[in-house]
VMD Tcl script that draws the C-alpha trace (Angstrom):
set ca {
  {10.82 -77.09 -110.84}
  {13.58 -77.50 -107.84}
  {14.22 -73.95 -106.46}
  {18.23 -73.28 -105.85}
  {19.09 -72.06 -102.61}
  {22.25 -69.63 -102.48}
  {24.83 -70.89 -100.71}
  {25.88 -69.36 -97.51}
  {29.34 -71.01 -97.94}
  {30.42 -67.33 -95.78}
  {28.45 -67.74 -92.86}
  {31.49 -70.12 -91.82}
  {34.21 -67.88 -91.67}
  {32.16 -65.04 -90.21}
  {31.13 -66.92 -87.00}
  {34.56 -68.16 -86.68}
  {36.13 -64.14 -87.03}
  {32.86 -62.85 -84.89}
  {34.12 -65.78 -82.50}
  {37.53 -64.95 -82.15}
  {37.24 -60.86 -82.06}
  {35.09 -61.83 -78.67}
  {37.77 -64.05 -77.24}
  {40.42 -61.69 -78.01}
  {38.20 -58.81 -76.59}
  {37.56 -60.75 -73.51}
  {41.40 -61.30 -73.02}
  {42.39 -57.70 -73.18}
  {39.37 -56.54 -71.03}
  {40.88 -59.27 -68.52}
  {44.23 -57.69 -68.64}
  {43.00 -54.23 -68.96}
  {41.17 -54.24 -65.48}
  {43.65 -56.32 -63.78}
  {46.37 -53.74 -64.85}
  {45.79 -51.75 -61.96}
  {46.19 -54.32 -59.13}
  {49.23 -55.76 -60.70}
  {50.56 -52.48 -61.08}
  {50.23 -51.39 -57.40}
  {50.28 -55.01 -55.20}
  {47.92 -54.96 -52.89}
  {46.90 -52.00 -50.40}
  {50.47 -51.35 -48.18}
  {48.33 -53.16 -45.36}
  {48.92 -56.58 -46.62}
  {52.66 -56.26 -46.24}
  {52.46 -54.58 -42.36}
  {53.19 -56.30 -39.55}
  {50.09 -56.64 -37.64}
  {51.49 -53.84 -34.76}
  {51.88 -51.40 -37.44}
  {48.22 -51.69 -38.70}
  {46.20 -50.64 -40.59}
  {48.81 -48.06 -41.91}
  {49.03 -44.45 -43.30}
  {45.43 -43.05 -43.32}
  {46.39 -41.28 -46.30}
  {44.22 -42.09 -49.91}
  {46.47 -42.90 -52.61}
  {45.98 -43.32 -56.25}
  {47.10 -46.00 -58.31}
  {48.29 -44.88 -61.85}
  {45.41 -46.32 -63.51}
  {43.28 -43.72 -60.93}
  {45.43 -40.76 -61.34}
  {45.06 -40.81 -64.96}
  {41.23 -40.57 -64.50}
  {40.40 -36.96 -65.03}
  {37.97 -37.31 -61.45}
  {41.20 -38.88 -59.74}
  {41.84 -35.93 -57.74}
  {38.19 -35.26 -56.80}
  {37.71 -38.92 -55.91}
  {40.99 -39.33 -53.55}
  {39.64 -35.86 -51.86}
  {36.23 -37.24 -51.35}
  {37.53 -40.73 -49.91}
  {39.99 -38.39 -47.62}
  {37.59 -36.34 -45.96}
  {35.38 -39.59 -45.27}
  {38.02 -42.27 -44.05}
  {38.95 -39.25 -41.97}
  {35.80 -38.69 -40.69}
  {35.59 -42.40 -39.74}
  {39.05 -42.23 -37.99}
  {37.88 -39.13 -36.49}
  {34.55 -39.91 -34.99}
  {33.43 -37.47 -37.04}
  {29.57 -37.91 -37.83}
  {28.83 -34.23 -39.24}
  {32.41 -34.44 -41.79}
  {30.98 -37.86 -42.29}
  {27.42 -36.61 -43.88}
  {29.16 -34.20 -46.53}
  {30.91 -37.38 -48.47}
  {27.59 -39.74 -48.52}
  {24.00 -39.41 -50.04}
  {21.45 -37.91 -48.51}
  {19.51 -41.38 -48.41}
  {22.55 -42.50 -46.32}
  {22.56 -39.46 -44.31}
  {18.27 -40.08 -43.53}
  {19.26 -44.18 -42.99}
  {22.05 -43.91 -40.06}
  {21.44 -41.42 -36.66}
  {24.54 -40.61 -35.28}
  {24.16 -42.71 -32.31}
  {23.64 -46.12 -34.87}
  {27.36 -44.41 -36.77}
  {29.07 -44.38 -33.85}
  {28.48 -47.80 -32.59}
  {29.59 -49.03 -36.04}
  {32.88 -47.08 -36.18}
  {34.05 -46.52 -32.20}
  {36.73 -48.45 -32.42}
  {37.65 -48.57 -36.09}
  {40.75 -47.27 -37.72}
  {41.63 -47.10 -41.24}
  {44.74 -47.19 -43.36}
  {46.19 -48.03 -46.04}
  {43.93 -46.99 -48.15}
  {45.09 -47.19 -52.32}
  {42.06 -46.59 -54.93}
  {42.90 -48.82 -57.60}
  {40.61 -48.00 -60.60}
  {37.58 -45.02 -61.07}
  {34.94 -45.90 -63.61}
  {32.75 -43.45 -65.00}
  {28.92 -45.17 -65.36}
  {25.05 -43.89 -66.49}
  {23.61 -41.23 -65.23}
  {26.46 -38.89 -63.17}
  {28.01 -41.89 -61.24}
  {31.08 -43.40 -61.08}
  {32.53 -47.10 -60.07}
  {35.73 -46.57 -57.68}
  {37.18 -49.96 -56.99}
  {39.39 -49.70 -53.47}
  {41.26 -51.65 -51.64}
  {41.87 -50.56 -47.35}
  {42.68 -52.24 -44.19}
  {40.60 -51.58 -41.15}
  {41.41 -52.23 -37.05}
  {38.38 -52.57 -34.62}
  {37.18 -54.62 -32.13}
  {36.35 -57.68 -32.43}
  {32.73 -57.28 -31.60}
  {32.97 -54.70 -34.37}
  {34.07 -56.49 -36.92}
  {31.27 -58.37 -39.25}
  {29.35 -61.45 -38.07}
  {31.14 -63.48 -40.71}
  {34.65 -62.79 -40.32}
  {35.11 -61.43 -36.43}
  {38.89 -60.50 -36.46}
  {40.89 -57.27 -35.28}
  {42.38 -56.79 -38.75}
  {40.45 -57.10 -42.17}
  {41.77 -55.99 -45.81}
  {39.16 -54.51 -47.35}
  {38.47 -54.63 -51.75}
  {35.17 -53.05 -52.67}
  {33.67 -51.14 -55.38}
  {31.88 -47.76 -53.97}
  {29.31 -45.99 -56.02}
  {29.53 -42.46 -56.06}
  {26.95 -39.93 -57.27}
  {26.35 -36.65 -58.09}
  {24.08 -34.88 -55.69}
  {23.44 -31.14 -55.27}
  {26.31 -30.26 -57.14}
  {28.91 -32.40 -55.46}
  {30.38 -36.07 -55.59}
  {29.09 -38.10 -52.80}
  {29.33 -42.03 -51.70}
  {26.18 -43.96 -52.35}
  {24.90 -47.08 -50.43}
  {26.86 -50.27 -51.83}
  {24.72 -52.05 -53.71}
  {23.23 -55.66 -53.05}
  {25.29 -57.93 -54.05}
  {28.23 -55.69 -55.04}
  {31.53 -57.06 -55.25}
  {33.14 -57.00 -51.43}
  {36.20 -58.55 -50.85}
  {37.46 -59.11 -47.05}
  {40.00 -61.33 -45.54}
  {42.04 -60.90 -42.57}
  {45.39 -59.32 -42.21}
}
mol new
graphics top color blue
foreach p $ca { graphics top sphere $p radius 0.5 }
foreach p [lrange $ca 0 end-1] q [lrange $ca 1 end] { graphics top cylinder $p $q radius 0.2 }
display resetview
């Protein structure tokens, strides 16, 4: 006796819906977190003439950013340590980064990295909460230094920056975290 299998005459359209729910996901996840760039240009840097670079030192939030309910918190945080970099500031410095950072850099190392280096321009573009207390803040900045400042692979007086920074929660308060390996890092020159 021949045993009749069911038919799975269903299975068709179901891959085909599950299949095109994921392509229309993936296109509005596209446009979702491009929205901010194309909302805000680029960081004001781009559009400088080089004599006026790196431009306003002040943190701005795109819309996306200010709608985030840490948007405040976050531009304060990046204030206090792009100022402390345009500042020479290593002590104002240690209060926006981990304490891992903190124990990694003396203040000698810090201040070769950043004695010449000015920073402007500087427009957060999207803040992501993530696991465990941290957040994703994609920014965009341009930064002046010396030449023999600059990094090994693109040794220029005038980079744009576009990076995503992890922040943390540490004792209480938001703090930068090391970038991590791999991370997406954008420069080019000005």
């Amino acid at each position: 006796m021949s045993r009749v299998r069911p038919r799975r005459w269903w299975l068709a359209p179901v891959l085909v819906l599950v299949l095109g729910l994921t392509a229309a996901g993936a296109y509005f996840a596209r446009d979702w977190y491009g929205a901010a760039e194309e909302e805000t240009g680029g960081p004001a840097g781009e559009t400088l003439p080089l004599a006026e670079q790196p431009g306003s030192p002040t943190v701005e939030l795109s819309p996306d950013a200010t709608a985030h309910p840490l948007g405040e918190s976050v531009r304060q945080l990046l204030q206090t340590y792009f100022d402390a970099i345009n500042g020479r500031n290593f002590d104002r410095w240690q209060t926006t980064v981990t304490a891992d950072r903190v124990a990694a850099t003396s203040e000698q190392q810090w201040l070769n990295d950043y004695d010449s280096t000015q920073d402007g321009s500087i427009l957060v573009y999207r803040i992501e909460s993530a696991p465990r207390n941290t957040l994703r803040v994609q920014v965009g900045f341009t930064s002046k230094q010396d030449i023999a400042q600059a990094p090994a692979d693109l040794q220029v007086e005038c980079i744009n920056w576009y990076l995503a920074l992890p922040v943390t929660k540490q004792g209480g308060q938001w703090k930068i975290a090391e970038a991590e390996p791999g991370g997406k890092q954008v420069n080019k020159p000005c």
